[in-house]
PQR file of N, CA, C, O and H, with PARSE charges and radii, in Angstrom:
ATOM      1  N   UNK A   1      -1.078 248.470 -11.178 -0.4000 1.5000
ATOM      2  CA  UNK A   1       0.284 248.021 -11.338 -0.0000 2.0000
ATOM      3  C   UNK A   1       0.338 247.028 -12.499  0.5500 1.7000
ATOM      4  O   UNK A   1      -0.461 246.099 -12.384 -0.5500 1.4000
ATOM      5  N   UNK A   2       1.104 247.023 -13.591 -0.4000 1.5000
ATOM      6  CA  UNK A   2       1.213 246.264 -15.068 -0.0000 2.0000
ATOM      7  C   UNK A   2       2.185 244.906 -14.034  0.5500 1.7000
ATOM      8  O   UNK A   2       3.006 244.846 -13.119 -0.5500 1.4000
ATOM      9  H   UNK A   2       1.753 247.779 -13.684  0.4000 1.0000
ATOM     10  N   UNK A   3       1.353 243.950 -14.999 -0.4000 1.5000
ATOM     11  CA  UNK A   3       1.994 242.410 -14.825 -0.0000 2.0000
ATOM     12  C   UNK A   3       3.448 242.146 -14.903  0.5500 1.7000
ATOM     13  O   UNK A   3       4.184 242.449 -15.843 -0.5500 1.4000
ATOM     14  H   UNK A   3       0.685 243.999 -15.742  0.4000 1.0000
ATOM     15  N   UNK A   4       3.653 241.770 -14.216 -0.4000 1.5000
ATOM     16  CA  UNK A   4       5.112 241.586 -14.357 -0.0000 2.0000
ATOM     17  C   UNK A   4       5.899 240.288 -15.037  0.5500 1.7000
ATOM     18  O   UNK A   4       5.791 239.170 -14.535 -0.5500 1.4000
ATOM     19  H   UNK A   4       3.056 241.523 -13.453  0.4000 1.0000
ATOM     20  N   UNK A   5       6.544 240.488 -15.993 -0.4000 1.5000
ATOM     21  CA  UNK A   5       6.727 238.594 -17.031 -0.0000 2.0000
ATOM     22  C   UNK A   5       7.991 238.024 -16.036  0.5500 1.7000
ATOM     23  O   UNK A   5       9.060 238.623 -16.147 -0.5500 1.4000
ATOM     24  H   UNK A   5       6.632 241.397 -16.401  0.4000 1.0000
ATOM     25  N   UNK A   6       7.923 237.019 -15.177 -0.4000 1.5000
ATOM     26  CA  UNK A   6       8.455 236.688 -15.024 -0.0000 2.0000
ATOM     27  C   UNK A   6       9.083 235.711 -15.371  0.5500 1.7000
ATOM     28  O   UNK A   6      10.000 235.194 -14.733 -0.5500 1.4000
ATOM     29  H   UNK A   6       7.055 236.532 -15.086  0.4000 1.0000
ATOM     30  N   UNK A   7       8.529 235.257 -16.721 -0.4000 1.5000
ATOM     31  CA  UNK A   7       9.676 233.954 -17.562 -0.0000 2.0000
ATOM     32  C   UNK A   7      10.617 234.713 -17.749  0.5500 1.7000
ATOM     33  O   UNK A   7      11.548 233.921 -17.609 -0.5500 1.4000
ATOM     34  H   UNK A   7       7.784 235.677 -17.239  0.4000 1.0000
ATOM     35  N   UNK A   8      11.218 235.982 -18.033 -0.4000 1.5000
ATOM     36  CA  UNK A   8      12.264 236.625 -18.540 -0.0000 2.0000
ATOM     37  C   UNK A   8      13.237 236.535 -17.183  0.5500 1.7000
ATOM     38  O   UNK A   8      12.908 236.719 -16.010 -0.5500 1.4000
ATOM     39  H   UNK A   8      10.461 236.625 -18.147  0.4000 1.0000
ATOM     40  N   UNK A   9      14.793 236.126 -17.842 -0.4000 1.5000
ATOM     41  CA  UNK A   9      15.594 235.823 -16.514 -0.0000 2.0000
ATOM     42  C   UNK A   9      16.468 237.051 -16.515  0.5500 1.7000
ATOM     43  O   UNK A   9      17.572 236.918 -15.986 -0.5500 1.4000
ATOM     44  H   UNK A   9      15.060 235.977 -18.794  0.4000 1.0000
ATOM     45  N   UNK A  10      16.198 238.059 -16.951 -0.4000 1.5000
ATOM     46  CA  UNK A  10      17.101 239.569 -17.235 -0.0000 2.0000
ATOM     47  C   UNK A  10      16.244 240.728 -16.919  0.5500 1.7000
ATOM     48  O   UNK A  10      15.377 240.835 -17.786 -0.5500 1.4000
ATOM     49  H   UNK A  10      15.302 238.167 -17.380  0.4000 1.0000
ATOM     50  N   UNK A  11      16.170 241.486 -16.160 -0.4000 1.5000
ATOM     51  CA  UNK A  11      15.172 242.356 -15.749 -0.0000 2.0000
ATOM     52  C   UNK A  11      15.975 243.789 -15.517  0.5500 1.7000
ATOM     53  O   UNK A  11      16.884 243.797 -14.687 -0.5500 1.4000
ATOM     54  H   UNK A  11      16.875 241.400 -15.456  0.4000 1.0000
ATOM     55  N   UNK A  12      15.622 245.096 -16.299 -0.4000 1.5000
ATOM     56  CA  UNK A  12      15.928 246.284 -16.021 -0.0000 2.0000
ATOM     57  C   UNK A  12      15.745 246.902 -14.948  0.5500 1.7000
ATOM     58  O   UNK A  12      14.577 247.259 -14.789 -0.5500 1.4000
ATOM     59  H   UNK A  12      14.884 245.089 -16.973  0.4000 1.0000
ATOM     60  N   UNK A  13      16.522 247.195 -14.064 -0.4000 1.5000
ATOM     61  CA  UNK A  13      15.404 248.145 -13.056 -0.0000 2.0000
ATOM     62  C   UNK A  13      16.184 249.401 -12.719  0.5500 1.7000
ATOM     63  O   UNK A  13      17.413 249.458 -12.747 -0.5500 1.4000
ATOM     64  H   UNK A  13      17.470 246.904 -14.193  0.4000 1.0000
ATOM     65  N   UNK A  14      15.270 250.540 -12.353 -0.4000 1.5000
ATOM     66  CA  UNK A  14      15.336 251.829 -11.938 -0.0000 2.0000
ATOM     67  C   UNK A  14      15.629 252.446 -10.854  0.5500 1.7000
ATOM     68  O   UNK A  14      15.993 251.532 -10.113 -0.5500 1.4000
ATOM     69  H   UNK A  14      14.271 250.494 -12.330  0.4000 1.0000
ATOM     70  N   UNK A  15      15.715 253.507 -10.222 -0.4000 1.5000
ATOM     71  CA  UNK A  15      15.752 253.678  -8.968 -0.0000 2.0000
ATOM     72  C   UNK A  15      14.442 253.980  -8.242  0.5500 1.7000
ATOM     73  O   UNK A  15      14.274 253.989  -7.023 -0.5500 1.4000
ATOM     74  H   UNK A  15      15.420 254.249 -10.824  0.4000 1.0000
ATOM     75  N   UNK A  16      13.602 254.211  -9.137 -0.4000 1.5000
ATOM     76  CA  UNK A  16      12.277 253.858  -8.275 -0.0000 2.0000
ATOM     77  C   UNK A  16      11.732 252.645  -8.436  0.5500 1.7000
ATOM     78  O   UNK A  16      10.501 252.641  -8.471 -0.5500 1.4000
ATOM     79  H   UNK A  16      13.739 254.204 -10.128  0.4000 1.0000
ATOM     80  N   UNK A  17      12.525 251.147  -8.594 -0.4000 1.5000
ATOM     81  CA  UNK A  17      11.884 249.826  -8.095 -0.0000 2.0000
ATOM     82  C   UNK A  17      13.126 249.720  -6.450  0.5500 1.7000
ATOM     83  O   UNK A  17      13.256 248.742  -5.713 -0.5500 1.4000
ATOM     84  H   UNK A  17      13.524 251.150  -8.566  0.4000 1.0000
ATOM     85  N   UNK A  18      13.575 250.576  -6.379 -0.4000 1.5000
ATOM     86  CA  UNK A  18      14.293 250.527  -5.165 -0.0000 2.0000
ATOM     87  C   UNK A  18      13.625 250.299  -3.865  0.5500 1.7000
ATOM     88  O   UNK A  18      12.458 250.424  -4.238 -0.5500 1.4000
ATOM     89  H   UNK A  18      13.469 251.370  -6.978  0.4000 1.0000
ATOM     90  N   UNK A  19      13.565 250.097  -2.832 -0.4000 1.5000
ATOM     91  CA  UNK A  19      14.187 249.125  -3.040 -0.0000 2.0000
ATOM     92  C   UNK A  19      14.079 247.018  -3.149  0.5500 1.7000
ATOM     93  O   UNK A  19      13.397 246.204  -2.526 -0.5500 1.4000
ATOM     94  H   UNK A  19      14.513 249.995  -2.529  0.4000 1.0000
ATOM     95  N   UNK A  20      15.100 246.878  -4.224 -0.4000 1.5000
ATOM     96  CA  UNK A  20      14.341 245.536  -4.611 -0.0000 2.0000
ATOM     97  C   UNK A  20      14.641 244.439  -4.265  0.5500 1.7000
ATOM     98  O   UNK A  20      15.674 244.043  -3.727 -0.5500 1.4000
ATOM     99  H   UNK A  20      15.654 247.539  -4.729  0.4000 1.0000
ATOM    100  N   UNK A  21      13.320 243.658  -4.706 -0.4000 1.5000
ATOM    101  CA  UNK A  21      13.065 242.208  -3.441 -0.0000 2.0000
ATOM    102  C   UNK A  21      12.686 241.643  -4.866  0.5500 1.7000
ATOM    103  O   UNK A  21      12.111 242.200  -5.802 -0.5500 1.4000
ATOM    104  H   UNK A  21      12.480 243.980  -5.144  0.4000 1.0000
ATOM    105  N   UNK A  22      13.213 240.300  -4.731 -0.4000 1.5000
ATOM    106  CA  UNK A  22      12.570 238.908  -5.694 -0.0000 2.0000
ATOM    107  C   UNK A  22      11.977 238.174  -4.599  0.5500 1.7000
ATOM    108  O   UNK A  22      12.471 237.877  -3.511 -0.5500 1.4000
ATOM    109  H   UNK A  22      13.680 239.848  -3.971  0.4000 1.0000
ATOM    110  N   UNK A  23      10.406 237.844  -5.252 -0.4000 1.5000
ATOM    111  CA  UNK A  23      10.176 237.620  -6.252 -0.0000 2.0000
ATOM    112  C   UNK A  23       9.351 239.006  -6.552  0.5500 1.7000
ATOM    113  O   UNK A  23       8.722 239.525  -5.630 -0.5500 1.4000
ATOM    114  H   UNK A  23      10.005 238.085  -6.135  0.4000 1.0000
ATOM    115  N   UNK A  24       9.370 239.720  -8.139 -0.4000 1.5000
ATOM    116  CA  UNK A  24       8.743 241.075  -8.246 -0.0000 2.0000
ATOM    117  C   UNK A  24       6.999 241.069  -7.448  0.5500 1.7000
ATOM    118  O   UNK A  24       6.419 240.107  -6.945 -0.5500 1.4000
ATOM    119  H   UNK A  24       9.881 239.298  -8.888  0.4000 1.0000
ATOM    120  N   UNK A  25       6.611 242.230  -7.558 -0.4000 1.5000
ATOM    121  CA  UNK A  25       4.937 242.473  -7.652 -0.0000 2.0000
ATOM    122  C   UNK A  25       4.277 242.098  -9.052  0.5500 1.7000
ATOM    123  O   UNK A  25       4.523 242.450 -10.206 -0.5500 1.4000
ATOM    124  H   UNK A  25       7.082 243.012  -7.966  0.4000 1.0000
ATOM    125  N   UNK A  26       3.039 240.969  -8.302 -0.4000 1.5000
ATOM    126  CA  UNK A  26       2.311 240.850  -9.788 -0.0000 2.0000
ATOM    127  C   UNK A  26       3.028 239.463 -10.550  0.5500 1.7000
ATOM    128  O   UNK A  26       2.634 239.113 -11.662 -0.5500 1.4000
ATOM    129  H   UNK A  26       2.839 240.683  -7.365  0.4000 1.0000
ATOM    130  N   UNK A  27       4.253 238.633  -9.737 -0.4000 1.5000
ATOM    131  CA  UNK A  27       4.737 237.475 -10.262 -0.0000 2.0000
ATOM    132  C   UNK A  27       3.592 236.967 -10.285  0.5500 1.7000
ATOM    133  O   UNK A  27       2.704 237.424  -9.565 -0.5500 1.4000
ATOM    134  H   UNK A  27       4.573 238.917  -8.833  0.4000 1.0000
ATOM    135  N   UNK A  28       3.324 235.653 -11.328 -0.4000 1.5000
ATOM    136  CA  UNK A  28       2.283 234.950 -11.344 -0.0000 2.0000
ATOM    137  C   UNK A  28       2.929 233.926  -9.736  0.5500 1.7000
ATOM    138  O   UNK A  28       4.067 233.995  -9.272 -0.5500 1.4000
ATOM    139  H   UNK A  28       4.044 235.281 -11.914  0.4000 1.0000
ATOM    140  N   UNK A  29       1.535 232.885  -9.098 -0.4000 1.5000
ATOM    141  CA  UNK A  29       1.779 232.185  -8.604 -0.0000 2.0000
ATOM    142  C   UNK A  29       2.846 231.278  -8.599  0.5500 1.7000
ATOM    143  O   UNK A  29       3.637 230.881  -7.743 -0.5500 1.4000
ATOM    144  H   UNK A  29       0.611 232.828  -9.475  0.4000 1.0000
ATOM    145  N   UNK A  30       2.664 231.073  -9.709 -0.4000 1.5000
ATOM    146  CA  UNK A  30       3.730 229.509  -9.801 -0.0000 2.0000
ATOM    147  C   UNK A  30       5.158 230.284  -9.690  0.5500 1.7000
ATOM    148  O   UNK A  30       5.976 229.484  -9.237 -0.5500 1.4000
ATOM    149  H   UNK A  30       2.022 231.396 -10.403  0.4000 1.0000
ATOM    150  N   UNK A  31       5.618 231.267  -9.885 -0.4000 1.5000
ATOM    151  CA  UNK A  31       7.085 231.954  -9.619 -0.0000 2.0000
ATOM    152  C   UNK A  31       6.833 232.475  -8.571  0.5500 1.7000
ATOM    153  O   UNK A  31       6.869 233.701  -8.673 -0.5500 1.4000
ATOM    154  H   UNK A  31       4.953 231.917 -10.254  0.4000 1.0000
ATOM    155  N   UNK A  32       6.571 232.097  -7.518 -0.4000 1.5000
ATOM    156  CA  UNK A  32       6.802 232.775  -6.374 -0.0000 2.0000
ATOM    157  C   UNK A  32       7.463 232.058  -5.469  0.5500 1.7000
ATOM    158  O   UNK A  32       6.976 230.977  -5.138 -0.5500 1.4000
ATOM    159  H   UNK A  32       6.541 231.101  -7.435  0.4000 1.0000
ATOM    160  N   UNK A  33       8.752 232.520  -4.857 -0.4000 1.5000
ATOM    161  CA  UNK A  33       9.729 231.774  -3.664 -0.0000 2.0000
ATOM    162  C   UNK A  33       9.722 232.904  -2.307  0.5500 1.7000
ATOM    163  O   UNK A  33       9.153 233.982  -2.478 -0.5500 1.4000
ATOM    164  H   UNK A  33       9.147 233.398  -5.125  0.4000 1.0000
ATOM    165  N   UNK A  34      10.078 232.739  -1.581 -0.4000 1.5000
ATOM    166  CA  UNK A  34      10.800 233.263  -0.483 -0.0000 2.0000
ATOM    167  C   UNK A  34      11.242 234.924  -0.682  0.5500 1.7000
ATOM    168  O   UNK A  34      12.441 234.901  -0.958 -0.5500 1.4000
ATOM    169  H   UNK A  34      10.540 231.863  -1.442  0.4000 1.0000
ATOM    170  N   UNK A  35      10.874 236.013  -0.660 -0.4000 1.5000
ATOM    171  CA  UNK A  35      11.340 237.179  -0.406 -0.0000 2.0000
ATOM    172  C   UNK A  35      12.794 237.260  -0.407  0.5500 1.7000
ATOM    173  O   UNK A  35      13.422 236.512   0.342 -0.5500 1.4000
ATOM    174  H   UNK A  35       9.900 236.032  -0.435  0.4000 1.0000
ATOM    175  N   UNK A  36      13.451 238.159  -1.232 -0.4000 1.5000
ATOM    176  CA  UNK A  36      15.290 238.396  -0.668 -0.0000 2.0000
ATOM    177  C   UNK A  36      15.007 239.630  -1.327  0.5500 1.7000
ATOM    178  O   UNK A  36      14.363 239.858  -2.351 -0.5500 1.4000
ATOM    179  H   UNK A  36      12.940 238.766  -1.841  0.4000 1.0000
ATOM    180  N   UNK A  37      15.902 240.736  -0.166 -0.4000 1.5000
ATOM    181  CA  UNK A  37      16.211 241.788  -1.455 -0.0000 2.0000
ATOM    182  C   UNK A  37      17.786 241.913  -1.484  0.5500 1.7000
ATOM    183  O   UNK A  37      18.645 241.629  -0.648 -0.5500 1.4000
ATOM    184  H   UNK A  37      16.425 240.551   0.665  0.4000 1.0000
ATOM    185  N   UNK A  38      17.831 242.320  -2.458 -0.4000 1.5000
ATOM    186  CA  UNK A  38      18.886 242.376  -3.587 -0.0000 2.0000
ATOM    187  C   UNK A  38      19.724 243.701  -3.973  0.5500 1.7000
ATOM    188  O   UNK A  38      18.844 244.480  -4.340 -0.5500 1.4000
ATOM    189  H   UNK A  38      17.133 242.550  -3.136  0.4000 1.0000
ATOM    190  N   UNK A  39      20.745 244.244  -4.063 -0.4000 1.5000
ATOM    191  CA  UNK A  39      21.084 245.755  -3.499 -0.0000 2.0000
ATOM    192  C   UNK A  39      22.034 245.306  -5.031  0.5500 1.7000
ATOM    193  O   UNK A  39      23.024 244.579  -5.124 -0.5500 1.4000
ATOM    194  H   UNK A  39      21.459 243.611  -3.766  0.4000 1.0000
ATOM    195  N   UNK A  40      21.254 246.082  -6.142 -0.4000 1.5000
ATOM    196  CA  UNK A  40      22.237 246.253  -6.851 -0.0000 2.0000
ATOM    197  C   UNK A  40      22.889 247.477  -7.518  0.5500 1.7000
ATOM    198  O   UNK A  40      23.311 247.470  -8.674 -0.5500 1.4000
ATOM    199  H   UNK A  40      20.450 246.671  -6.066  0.4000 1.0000
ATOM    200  N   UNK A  41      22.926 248.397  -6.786 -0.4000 1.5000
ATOM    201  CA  UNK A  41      23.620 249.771  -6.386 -0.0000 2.0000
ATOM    202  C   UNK A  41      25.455 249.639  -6.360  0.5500 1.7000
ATOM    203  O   UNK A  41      26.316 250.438  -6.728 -0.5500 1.4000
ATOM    204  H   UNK A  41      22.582 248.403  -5.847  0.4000 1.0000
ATOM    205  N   UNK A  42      25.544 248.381  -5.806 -0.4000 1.5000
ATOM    206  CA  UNK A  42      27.421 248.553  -5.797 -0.0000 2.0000
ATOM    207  C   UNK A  42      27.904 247.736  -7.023  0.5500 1.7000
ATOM    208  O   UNK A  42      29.087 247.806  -7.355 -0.5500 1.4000
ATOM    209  H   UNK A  42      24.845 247.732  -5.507  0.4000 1.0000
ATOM    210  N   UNK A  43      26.756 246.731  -7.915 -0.4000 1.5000
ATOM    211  CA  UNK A  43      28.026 246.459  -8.773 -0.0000 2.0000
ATOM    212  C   UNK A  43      27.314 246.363 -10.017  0.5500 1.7000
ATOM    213  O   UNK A  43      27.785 245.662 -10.913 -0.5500 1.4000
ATOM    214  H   UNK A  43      25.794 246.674  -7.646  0.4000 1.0000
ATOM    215  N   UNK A  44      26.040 247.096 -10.208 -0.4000 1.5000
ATOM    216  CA  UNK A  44      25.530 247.213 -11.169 -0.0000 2.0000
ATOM    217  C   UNK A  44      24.600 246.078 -11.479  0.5500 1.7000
ATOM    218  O   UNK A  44      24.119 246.162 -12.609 -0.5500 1.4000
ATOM    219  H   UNK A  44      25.658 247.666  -9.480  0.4000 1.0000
ATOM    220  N   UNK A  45      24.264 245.161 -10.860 -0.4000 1.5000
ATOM    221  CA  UNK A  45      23.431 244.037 -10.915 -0.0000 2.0000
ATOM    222  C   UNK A  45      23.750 243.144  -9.525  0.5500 1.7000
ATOM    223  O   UNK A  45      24.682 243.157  -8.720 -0.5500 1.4000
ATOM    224  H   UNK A  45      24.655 245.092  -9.942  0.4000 1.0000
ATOM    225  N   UNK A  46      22.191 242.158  -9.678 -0.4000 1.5000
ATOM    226  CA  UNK A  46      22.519 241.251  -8.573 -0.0000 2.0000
ATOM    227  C   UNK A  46      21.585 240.208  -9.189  0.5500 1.7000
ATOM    228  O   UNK A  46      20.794 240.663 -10.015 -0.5500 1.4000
ATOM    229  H   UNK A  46      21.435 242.147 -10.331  0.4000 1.0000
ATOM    230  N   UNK A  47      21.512 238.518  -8.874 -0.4000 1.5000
ATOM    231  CA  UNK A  47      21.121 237.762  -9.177 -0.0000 2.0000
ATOM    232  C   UNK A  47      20.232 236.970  -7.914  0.5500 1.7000
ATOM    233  O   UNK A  47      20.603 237.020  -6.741 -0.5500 1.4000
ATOM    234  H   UNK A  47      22.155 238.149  -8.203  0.4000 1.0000
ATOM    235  N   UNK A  48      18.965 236.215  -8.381 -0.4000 1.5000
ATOM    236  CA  UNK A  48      18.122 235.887  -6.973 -0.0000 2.0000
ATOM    237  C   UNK A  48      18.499 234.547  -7.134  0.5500 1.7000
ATOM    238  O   UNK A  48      18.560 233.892  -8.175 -0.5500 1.4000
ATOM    239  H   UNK A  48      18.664 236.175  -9.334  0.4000 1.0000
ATOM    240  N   UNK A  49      18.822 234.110  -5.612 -0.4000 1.5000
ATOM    241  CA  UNK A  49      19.264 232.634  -5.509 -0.0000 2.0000
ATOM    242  C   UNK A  49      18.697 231.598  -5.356  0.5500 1.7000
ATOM    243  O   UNK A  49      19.107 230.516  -4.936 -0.5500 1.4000
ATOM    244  H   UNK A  49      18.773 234.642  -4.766  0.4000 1.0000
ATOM    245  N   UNK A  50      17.404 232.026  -5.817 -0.4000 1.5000
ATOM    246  CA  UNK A  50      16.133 231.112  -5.853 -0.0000 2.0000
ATOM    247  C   UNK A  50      16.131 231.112  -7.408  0.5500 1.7000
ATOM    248  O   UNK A  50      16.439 230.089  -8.020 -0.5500 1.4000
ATOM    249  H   UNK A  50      17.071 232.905  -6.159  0.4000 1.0000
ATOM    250  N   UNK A  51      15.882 231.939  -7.868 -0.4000 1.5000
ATOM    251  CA  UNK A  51      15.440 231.837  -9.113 -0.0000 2.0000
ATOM    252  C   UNK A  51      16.122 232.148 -10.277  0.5500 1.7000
ATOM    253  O   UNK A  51      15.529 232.096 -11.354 -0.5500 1.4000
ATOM    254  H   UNK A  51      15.631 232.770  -7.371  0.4000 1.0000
ATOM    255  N   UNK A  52      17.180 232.434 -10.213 -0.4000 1.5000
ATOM    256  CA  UNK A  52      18.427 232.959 -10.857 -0.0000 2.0000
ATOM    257  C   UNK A  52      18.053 234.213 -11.778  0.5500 1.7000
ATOM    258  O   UNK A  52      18.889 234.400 -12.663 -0.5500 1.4000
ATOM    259  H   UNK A  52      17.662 232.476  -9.338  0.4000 1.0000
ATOM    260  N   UNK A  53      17.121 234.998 -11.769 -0.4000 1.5000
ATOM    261  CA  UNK A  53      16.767 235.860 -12.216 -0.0000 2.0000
ATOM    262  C   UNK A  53      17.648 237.137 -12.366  0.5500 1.7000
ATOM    263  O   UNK A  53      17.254 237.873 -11.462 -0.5500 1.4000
ATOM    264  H   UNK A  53      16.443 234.847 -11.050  0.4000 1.0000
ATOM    265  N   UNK A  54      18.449 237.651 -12.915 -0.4000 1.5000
ATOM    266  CA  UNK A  54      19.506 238.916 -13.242 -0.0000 2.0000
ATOM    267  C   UNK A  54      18.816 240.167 -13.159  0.5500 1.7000
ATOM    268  O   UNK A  54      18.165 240.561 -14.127 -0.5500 1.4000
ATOM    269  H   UNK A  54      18.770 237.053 -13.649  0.4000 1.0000
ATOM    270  N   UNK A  55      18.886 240.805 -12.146 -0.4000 1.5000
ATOM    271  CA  UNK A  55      18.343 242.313 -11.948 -0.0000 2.0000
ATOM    272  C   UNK A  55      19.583 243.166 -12.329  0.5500 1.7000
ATOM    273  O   UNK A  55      20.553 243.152 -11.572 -0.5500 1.4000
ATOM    274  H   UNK A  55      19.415 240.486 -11.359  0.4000 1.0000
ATOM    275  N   UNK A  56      19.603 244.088 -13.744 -0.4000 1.5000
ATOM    276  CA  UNK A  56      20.540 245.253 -13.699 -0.0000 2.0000
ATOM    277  C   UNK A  56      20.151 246.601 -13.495  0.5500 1.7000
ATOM    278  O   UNK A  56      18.944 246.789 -13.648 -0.5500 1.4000
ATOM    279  H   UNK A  56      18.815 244.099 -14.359  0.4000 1.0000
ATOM    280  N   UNK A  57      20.593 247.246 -13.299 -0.4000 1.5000
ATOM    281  CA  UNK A  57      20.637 248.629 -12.507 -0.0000 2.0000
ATOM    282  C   UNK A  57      20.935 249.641 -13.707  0.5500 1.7000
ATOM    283  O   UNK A  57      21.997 249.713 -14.325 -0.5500 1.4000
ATOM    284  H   UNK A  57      21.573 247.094 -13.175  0.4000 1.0000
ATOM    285  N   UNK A  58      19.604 250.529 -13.947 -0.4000 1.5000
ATOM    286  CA  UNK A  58      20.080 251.403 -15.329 -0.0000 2.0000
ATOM    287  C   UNK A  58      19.528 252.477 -14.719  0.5500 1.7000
ATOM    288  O   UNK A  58      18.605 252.510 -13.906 -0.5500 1.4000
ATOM    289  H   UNK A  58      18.741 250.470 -13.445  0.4000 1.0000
ATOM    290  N   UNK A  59      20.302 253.527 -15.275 -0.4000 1.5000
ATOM    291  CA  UNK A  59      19.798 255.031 -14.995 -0.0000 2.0000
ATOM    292  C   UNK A  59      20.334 255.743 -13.940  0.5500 1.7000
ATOM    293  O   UNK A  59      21.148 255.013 -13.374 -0.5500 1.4000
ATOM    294  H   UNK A  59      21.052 253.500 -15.936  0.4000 1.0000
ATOM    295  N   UNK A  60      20.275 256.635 -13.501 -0.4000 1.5000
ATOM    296  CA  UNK A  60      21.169 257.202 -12.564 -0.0000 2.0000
ATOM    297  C   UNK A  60      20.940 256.617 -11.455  0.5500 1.7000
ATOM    298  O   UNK A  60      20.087 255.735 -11.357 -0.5500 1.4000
ATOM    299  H   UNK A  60      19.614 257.229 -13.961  0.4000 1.0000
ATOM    300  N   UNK A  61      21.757 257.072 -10.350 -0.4000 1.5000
ATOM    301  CA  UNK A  61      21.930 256.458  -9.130 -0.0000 2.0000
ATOM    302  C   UNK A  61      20.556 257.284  -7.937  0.5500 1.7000
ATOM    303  O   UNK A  61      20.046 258.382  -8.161 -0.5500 1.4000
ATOM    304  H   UNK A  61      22.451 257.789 -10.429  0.4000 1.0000
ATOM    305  N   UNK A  62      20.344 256.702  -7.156 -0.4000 1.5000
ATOM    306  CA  UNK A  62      19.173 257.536  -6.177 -0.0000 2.0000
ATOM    307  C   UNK A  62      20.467 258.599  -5.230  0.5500 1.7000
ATOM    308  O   UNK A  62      21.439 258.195  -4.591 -0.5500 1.4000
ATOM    309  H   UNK A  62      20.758 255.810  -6.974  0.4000 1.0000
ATOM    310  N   UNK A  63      20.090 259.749  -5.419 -0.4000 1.5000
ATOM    311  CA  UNK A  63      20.455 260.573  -4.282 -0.0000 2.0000
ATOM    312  C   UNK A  63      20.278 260.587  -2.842  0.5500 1.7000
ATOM    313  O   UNK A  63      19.137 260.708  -2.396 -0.5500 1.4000
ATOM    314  H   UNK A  63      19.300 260.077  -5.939  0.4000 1.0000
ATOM    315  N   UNK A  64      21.508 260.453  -1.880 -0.4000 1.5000
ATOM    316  CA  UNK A  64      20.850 260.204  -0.663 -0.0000 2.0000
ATOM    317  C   UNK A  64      21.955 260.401   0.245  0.5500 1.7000
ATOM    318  O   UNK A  64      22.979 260.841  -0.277 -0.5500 1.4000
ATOM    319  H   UNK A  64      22.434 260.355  -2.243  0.4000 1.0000
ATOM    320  N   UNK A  65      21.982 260.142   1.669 -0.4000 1.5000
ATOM    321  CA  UNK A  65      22.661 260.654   2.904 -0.0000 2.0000
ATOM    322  C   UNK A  65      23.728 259.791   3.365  0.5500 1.7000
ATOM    323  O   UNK A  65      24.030 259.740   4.557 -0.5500 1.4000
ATOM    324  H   UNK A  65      21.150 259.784   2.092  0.4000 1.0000
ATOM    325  N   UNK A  66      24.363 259.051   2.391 -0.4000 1.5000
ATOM    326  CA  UNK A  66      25.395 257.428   2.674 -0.0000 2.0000
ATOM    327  C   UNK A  66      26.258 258.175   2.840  0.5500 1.7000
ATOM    328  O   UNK A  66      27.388 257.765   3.103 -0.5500 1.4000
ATOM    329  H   UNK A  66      24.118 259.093   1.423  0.4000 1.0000
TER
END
């Protein structure tokens, strides 16, 4: 699994990081808080309230049974 930079406060993600939790896999120590996941499927992004980190949502949507 490639390192993950977590100084960057803007992060792309896919539908296979679905589904997603801050703090990522592979954060170094010192960025690591409390687990939340984050559903940014309804408005195209979501932000972690620990770390203010901006997750947006690119690429098509996951297919599924909603």
């Amino acid at each position: 699994m490639p390192t993950i930079d977590e100084t960057r406060r803007e992060v792309s993600v896919t539908a296979a990081d679905l589904p997603l939790f801050c703090p990522r896999a592979g954060a170094p120590l010192w960025a690591r808080h409390p687990r939340v996941y984050l559903d940014v499927l309804k408005t195209g992004a979501a932000t972690c309230p620990y770390c203010s980190t901006t997750y947006r949502f690119t690429g098509a949507k996951p297919k599924g049974h909603h």
